[in-house]
MOPAC internal coordinates of N, CA, C and O (Angstrom, degrees):
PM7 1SCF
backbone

  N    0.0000 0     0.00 0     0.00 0    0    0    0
  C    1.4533 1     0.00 0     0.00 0    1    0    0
  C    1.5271 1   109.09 1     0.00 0    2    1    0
  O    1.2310 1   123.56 1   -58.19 1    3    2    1
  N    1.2763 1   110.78 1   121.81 1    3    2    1
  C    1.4527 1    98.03 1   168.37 1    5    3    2
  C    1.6706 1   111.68 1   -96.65 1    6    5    3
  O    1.2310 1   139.07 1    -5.39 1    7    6    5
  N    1.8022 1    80.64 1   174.61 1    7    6    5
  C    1.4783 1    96.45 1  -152.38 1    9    7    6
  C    1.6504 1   103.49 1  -133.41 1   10    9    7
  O    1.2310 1   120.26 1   154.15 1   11   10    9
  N    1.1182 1   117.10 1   -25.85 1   11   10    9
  C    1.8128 1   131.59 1   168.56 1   13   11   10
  C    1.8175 1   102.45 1   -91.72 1   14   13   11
  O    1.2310 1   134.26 1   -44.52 1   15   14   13
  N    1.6836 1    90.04 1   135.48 1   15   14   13
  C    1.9136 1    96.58 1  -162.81 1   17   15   14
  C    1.3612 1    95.58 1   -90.89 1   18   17   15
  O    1.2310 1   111.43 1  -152.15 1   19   18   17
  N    1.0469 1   133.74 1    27.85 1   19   18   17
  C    1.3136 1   117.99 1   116.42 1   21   19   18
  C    0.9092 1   156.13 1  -126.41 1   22   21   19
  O    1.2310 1   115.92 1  -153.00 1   23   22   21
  N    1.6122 1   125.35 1    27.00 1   23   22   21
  C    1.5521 1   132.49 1   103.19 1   25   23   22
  C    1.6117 1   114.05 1   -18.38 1   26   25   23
  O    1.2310 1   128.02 1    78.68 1   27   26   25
  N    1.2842 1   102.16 1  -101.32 1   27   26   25
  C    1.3080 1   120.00 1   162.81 1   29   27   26
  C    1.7029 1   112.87 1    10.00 1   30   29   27
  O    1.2310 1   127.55 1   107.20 1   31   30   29
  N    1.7696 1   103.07 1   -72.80 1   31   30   29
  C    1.6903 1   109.16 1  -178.19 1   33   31   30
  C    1.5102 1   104.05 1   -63.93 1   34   33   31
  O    1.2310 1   108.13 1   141.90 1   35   34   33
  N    1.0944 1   139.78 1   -38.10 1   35   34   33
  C    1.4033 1   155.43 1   156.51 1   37   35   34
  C    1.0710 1   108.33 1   -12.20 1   38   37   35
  O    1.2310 1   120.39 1    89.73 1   39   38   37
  N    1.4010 1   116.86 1   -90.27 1   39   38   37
  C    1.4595 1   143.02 1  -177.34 1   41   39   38
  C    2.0586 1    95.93 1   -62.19 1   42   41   39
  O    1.2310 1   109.69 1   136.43 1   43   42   41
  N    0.8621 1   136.94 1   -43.57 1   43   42   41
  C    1.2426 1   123.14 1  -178.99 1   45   43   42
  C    1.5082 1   110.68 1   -86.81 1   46   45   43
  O    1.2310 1   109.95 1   175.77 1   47   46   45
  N    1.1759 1   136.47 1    -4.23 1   47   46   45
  C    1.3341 1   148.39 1   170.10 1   49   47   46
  C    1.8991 1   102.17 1   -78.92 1   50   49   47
  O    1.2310 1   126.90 1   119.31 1   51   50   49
  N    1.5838 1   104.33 1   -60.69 1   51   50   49
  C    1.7372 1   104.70 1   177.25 1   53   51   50
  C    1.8864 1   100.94 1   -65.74 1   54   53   51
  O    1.2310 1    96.19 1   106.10 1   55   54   53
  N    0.7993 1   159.57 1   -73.90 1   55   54   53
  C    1.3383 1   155.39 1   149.67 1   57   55   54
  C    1.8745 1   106.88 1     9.59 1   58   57   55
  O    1.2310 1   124.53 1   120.63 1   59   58   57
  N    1.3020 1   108.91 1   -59.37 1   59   58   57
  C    1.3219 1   109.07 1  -176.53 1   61   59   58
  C    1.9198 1   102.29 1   -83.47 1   62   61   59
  O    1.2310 1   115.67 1   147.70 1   63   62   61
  N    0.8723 1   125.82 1   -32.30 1   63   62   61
  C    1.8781 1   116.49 1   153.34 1   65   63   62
  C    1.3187 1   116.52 1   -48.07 1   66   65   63
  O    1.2310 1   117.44 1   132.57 1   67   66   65
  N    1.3593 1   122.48 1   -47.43 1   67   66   65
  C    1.5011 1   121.14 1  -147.66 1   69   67   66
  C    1.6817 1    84.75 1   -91.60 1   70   69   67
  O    1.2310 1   116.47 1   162.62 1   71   70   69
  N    1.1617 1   124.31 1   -17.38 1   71   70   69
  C    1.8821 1   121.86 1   179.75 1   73   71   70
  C    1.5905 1   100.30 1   -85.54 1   74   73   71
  O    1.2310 1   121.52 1   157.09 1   75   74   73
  N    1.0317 1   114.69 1   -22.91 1   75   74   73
  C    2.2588 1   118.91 1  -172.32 1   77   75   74
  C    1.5672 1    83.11 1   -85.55 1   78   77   75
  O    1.2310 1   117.31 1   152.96 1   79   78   77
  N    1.2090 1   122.73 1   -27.04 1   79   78   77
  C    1.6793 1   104.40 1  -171.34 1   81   79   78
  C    1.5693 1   102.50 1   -83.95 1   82   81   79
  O    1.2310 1   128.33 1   133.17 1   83   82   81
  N    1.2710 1   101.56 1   -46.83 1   83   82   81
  C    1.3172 1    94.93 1  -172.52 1   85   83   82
  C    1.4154 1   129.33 1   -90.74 1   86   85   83
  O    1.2310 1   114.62 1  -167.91 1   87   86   85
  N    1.2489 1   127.80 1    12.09 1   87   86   85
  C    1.4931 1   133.49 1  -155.60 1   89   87   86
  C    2.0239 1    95.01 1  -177.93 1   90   89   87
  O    1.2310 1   128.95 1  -131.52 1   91   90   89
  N    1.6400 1   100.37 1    48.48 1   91   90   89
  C    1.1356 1    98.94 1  -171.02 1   93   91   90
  C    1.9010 1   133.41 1   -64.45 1   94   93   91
  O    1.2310 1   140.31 1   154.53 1   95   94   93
  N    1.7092 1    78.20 1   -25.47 1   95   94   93
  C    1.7820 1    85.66 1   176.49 1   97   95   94
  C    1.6235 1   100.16 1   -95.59 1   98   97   95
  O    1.2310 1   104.17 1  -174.98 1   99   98   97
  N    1.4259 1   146.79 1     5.02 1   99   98   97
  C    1.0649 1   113.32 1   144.70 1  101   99   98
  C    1.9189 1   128.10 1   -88.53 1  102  101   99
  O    1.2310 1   130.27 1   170.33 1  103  102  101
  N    1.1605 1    97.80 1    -9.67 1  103  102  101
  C    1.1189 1   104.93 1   179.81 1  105  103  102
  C    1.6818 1   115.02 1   -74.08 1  106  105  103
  O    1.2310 1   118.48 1   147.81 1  107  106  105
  N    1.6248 1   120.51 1   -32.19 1  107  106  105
  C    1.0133 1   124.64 1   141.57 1  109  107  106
  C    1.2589 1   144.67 1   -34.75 1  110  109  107
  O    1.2310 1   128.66 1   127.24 1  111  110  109
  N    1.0660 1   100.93 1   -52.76 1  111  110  109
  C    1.6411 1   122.72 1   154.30 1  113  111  110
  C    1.5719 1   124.89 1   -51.99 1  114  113  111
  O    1.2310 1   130.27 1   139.05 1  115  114  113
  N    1.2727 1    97.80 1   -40.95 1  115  114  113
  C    1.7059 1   101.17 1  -176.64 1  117  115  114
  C    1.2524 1    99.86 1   -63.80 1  118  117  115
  O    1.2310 1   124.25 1   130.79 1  119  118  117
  N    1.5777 1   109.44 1   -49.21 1  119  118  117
  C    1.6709 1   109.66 1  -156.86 1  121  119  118
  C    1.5308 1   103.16 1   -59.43 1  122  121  119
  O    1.2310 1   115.24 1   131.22 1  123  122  121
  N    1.4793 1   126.64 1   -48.78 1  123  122  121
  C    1.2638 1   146.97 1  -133.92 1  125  123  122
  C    1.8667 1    85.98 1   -71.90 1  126  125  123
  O    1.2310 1   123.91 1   120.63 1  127  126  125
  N    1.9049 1   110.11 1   -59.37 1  127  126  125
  C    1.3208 1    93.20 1   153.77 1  129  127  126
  C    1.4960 1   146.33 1   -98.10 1  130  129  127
  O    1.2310 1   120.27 1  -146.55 1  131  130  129
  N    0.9453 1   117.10 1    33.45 1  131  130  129
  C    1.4492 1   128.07 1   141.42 1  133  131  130
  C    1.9002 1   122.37 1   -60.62 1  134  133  131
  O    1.2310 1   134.88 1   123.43 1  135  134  133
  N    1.3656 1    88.82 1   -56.57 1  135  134  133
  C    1.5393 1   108.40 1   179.46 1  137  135  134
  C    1.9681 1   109.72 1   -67.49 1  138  137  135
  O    1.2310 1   129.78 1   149.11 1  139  138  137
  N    0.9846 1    98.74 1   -30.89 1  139  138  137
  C    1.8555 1   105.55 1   167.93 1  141  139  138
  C    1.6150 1   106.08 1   -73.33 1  142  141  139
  O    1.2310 1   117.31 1   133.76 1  143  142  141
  N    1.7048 1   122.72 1   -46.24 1  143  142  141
  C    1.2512 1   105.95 1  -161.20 1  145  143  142
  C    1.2617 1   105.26 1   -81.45 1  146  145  143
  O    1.2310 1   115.63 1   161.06 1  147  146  145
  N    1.4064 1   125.90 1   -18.94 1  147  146  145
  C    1.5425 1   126.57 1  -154.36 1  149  147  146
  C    1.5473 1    99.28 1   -99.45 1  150  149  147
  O    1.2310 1   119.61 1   160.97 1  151  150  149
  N    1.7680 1   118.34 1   -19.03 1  151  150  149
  C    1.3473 1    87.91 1   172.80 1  153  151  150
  C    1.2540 1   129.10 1   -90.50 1  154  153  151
  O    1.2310 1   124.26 1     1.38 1  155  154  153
  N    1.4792 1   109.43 1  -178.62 1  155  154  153
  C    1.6497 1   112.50 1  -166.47 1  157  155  154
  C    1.7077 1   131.03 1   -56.59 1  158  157  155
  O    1.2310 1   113.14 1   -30.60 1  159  158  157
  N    0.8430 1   130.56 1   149.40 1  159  158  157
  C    1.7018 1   133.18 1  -174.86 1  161  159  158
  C    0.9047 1   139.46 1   173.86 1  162  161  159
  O    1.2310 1   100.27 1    84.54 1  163  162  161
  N    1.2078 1   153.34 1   -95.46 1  163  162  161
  C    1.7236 1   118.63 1   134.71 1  165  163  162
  C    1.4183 1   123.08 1   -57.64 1  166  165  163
  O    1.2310 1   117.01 1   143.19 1  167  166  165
  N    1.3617 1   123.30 1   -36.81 1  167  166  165
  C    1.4455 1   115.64 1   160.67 1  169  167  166
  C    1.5090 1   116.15 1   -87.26 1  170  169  167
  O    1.2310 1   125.78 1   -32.29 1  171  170  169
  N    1.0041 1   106.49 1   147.71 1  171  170  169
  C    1.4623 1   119.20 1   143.81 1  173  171  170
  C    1.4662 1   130.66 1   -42.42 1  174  173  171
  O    1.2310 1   115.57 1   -50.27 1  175  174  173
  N    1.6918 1   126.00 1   129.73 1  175  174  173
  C    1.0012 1   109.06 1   147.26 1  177  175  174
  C    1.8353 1   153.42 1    -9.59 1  178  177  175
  O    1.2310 1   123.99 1   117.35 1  179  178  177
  N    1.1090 1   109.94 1   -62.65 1  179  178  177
  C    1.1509 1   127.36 1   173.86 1  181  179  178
  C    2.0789 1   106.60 1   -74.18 1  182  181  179
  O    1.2310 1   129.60 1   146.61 1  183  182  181
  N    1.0182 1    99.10 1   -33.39 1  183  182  181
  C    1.3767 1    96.89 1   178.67 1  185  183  182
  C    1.9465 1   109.96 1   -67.74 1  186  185  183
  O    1.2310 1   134.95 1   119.50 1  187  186  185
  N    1.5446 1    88.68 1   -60.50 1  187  186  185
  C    1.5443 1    76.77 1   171.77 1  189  187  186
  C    1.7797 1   126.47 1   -48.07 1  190  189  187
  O    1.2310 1   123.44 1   132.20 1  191  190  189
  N    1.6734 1   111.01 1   -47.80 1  191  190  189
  C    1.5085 1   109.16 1   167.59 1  193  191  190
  C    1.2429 1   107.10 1   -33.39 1  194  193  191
  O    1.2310 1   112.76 1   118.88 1  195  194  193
  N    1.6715 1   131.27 1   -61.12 1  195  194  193
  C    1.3154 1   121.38 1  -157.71 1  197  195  194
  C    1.2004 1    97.94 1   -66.68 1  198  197  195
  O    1.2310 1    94.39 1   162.90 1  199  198  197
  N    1.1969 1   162.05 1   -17.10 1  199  198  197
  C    1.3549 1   168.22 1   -77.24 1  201  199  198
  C    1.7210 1    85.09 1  -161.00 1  202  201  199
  O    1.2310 1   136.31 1   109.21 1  203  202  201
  N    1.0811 1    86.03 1   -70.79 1  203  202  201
  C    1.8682 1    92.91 1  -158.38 1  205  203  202
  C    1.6910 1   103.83 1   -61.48 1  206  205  203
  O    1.2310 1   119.65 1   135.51 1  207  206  205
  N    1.6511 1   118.28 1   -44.49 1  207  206  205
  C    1.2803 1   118.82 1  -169.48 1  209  207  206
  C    1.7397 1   100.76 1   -71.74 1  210  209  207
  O    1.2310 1   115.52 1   178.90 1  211  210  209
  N    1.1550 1   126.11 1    -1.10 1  211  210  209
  C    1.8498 1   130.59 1  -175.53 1  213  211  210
  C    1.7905 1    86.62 1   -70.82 1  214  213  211
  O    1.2310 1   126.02 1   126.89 1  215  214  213
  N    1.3717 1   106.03 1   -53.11 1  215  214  213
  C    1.2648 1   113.33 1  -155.13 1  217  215  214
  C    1.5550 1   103.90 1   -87.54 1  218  217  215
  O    1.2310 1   115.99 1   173.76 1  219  218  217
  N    1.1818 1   125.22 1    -6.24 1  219  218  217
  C    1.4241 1   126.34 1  -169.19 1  221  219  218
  C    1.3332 1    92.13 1   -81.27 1  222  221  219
  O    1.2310 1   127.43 1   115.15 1  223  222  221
  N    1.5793 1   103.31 1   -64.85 1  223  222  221
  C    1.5805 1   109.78 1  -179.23 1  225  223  222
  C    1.6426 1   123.94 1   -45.21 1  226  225  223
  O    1.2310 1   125.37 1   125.27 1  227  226  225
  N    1.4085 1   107.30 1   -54.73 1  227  226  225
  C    1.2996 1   108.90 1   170.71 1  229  227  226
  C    1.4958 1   127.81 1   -52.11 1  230  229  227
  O    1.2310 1   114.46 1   143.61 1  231  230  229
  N    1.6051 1   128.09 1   -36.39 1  231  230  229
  C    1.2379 1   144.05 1   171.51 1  233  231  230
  C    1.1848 1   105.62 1   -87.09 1  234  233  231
  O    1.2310 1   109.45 1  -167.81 1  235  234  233
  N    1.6640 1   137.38 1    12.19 1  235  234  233
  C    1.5251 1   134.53 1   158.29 1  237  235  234
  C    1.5110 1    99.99 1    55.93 1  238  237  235
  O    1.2310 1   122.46 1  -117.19 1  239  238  237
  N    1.7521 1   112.90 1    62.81 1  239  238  237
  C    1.6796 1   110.27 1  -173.59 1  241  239  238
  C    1.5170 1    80.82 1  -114.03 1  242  241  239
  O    1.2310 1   109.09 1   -53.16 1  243  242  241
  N    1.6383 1   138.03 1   126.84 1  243  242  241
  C    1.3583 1   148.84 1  -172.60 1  245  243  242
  C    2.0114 1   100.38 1   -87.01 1  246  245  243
  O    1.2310 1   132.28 1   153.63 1  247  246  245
  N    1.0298 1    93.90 1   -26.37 1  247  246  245
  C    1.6940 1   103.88 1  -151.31 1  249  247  246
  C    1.4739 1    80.44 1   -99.85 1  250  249  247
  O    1.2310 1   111.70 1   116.13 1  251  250  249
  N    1.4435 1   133.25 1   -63.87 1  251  250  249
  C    1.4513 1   146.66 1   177.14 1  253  251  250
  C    1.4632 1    90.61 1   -26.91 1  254  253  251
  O    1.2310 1   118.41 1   128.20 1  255  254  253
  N    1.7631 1   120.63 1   -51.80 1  255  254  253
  C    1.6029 1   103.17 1  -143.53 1  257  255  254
  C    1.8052 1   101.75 1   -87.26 1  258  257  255
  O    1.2310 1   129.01 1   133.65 1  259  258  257
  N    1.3269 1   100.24 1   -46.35 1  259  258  257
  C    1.3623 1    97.51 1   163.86 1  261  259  258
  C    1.2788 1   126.74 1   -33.32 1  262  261  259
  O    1.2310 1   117.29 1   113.25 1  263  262  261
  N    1.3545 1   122.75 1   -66.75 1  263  262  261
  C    1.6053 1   139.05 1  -179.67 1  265  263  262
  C    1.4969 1    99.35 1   -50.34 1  266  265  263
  O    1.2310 1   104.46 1   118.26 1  267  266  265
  N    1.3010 1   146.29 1   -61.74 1  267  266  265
  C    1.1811 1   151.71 1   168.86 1  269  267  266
  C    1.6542 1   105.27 1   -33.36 1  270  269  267
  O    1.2310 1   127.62 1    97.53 1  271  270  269
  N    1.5895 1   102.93 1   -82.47 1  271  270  269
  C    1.2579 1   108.26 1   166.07 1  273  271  270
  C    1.4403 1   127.05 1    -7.28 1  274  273  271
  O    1.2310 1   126.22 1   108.32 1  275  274  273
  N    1.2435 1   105.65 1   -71.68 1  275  274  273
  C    1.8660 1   126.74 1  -166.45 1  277  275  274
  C    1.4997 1    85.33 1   -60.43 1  278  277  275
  O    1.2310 1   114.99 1   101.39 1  279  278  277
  N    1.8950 1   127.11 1   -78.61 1  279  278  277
  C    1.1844 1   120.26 1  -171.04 1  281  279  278
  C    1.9008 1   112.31 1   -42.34 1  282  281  279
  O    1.2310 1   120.64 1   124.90 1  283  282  281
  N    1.0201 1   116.38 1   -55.10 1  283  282  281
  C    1.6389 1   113.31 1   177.86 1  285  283  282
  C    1.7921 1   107.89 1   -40.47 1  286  285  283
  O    1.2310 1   121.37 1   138.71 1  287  286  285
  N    1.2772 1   114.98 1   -41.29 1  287  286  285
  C    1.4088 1   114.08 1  -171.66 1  289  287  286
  C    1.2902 1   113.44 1   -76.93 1  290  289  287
  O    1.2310 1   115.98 1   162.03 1  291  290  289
  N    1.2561 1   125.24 1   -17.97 1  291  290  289
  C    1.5516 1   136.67 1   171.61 1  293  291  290
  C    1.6143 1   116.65 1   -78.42 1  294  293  291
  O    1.2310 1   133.78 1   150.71 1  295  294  293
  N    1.5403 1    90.97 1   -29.29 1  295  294  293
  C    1.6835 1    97.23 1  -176.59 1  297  295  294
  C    1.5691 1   101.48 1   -92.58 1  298  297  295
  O    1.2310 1   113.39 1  -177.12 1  299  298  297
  N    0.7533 1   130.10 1     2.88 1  299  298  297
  C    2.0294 1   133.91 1   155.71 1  301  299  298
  C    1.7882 1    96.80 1   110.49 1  302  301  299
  O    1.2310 1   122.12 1  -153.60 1  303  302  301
  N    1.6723 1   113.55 1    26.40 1  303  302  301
  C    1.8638 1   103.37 1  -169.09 1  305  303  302
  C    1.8565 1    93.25 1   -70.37 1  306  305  303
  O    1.2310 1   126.81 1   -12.25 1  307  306  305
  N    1.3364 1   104.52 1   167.75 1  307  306  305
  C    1.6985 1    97.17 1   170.11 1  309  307  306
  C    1.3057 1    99.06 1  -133.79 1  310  309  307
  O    1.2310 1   114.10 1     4.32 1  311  310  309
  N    0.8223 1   128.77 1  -175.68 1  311  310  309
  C    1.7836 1   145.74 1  -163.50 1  313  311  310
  C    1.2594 1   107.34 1   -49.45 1  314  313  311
  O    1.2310 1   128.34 1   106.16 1  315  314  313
  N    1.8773 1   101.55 1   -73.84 1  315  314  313
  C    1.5199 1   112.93 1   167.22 1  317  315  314
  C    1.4585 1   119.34 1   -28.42 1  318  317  315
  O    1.2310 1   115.74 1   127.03 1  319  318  317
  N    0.8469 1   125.69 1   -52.97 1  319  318  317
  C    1.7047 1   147.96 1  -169.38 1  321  319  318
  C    1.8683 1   109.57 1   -50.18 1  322  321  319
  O    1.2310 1   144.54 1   116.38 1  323  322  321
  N    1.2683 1    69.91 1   -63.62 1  323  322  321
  C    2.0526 1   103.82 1   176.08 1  325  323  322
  C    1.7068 1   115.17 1   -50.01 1  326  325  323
  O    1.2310 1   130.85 1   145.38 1  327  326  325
  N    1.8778 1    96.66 1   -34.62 1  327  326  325
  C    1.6398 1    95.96 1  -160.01 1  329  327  326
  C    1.7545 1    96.10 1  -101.49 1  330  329  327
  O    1.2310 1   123.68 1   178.84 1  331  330  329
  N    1.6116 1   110.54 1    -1.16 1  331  330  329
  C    1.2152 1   111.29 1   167.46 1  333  331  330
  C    1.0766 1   111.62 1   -64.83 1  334  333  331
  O    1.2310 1   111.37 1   115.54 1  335  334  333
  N    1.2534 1   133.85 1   -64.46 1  335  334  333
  C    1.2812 1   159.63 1  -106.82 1  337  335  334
  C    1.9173 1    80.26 1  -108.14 1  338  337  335
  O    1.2310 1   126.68 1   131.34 1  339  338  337
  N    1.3028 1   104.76 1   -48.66 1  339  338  337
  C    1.4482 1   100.33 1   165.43 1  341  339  338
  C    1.3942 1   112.51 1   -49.29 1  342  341  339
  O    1.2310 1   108.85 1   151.79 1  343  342  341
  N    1.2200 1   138.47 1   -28.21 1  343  342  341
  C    1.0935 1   102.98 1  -162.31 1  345  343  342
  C    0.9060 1   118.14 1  -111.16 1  346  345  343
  O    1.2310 1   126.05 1   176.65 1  347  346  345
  N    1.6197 1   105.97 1    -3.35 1  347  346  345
  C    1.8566 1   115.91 1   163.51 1  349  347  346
  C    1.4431 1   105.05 1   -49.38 1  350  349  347
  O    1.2310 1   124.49 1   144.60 1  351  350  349
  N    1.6247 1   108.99 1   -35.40 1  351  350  349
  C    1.5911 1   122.52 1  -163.43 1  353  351  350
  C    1.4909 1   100.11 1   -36.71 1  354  353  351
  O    1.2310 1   133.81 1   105.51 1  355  354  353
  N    1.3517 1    90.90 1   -74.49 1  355  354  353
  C    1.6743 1   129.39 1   175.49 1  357  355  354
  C    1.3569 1   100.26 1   -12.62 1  358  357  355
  O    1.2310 1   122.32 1   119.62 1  359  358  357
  N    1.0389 1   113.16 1   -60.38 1  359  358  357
  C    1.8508 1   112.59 1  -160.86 1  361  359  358
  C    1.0753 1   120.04 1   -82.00 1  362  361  359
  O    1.2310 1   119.46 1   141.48 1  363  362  361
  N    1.7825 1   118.64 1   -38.52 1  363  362  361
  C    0.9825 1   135.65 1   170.07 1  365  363  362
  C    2.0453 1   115.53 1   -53.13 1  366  365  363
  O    1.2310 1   130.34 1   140.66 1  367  366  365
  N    1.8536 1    97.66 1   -39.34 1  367  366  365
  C    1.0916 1   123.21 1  -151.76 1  369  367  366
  C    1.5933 1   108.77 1   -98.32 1  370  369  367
  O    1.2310 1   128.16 1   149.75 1  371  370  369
  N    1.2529 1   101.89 1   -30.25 1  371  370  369
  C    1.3613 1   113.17 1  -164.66 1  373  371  370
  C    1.7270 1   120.22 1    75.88 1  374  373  371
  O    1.2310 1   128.09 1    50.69 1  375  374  373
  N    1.4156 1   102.02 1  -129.31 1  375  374  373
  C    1.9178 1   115.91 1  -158.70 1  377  375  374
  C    1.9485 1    81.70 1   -78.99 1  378  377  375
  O    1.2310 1   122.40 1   129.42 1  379  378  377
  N    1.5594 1   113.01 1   -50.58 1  379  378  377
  C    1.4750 1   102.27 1  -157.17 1  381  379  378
  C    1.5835 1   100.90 1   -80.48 1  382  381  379
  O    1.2310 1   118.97 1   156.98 1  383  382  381
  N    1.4711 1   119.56 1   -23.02 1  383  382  381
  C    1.8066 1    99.80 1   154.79 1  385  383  382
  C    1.2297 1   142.31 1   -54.93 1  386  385  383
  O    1.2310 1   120.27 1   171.78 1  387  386  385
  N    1.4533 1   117.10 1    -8.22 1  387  386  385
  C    1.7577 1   125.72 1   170.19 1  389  387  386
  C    1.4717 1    85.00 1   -78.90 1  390  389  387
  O    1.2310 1   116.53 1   124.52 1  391  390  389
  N    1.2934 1   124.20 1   -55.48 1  391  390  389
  C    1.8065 1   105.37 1  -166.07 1  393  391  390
  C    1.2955 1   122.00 1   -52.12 1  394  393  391
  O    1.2310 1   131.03 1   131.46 1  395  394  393
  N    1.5545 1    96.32 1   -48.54 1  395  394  393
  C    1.8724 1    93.87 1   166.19 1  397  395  394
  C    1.0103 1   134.20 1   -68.87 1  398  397  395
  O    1.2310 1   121.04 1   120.51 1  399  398  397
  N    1.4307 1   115.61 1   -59.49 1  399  398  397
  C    1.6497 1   121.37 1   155.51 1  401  399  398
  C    1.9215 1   100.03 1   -17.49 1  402  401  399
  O    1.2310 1   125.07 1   123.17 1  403  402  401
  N    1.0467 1   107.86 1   -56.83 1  403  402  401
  C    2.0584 1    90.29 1  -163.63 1  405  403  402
  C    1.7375 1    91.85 1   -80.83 1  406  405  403
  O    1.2310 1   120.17 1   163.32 1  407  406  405
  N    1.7419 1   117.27 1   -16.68 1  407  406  405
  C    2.1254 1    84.47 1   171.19 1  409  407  406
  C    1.3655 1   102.75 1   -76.18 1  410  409  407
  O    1.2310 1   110.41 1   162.05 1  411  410  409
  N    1.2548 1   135.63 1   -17.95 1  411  410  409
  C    1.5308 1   138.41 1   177.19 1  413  411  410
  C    1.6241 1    98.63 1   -54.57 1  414  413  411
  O    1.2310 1   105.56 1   140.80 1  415  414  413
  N    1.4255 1   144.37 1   -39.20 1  415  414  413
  C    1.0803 1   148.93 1   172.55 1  417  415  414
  C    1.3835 1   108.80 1   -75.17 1  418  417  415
  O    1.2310 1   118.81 1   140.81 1  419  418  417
  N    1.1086 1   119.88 1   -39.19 1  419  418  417
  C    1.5239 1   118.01 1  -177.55 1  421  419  418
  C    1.3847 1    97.53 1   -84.06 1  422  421  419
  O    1.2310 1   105.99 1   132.52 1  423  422  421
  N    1.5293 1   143.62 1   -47.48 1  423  422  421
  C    1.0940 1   102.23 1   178.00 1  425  423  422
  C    1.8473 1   134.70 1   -77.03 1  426  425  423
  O    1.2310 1   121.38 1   171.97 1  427  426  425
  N    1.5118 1   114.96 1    -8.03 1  427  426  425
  C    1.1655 1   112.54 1   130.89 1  429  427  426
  C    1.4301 1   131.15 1   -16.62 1  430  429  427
  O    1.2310 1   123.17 1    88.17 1  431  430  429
  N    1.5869 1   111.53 1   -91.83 1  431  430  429
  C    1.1810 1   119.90 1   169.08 1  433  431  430
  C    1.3873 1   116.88 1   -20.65 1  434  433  431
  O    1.2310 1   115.90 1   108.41 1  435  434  433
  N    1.5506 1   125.38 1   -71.59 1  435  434  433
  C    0.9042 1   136.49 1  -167.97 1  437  435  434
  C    1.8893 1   123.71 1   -66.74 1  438  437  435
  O    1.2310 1   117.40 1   167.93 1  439  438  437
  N    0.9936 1   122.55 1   -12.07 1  439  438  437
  C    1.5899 1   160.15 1  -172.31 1  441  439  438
  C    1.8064 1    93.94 1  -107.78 1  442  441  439
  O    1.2310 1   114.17 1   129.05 1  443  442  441
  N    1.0256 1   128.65 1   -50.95 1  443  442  441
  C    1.7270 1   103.42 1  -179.08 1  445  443  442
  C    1.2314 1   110.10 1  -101.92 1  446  445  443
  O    1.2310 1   113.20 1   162.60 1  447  446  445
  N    1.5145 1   130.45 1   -17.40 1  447  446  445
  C    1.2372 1   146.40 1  -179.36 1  449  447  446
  C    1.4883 1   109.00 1   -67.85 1  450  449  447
  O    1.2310 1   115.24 1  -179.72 1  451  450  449
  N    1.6372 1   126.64 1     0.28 1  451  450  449
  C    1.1944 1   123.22 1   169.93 1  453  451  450
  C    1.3653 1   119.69 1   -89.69 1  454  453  451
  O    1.2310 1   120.10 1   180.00 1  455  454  453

């Protein structure tokens, strides 16, 4: 099992190949809306990311937080930013949103620490 998010993005990156091979027109589909909800319009880019990683954390998605993560770090989020957003987790999330909320920091960590 990995445990560093990027392992982690790794293993949830081959997972999301081995589903485009096999289930290719829904996987098409997913992206097509993925790529509609995430772009910009009344929000921002980066707003929606924070958006999605609230809920990653809160729904304990490992692969979600990473993937979020990485996109947040491209869109200029910084640590501070990240450990907020944790703590919306928190409330939303309760006792098991502090756990995620801090892999949301670790995969930070682990994403600039290369």
């Amino acid at each position: 099992m990995a445990n560093n998010f990027k392992d982690i993005n790794t293993v949830a990156q081959g997972n999301t190949k081995r589903l485009q091979k096999t289930i290719p027109e829904t996987m098409k589909s997913f992206k097509i809306l993925q790529d509609s909800a995430y772009k910009a319009g009344a929000l921002d880019e980066k707003t929606k990311e924070f958006a999605a990683l609230t809920y990653a954390i809160a729904d304990k998605c490992e692969g979600c937080i990473g993937n979020h993560v990485n996109k947040l770090i491209k869109l200029g989020a910084s640590r501070e930013e990240i450990a907020e957003i944790a703590g919306v987790a928190i409330v939303m999330g309760g006792g098991p949103g502090s756990v995620y909320g801090g892999k949301a920091l670790q995969a930070y960590d682990d994403s600039i620490d290369s």
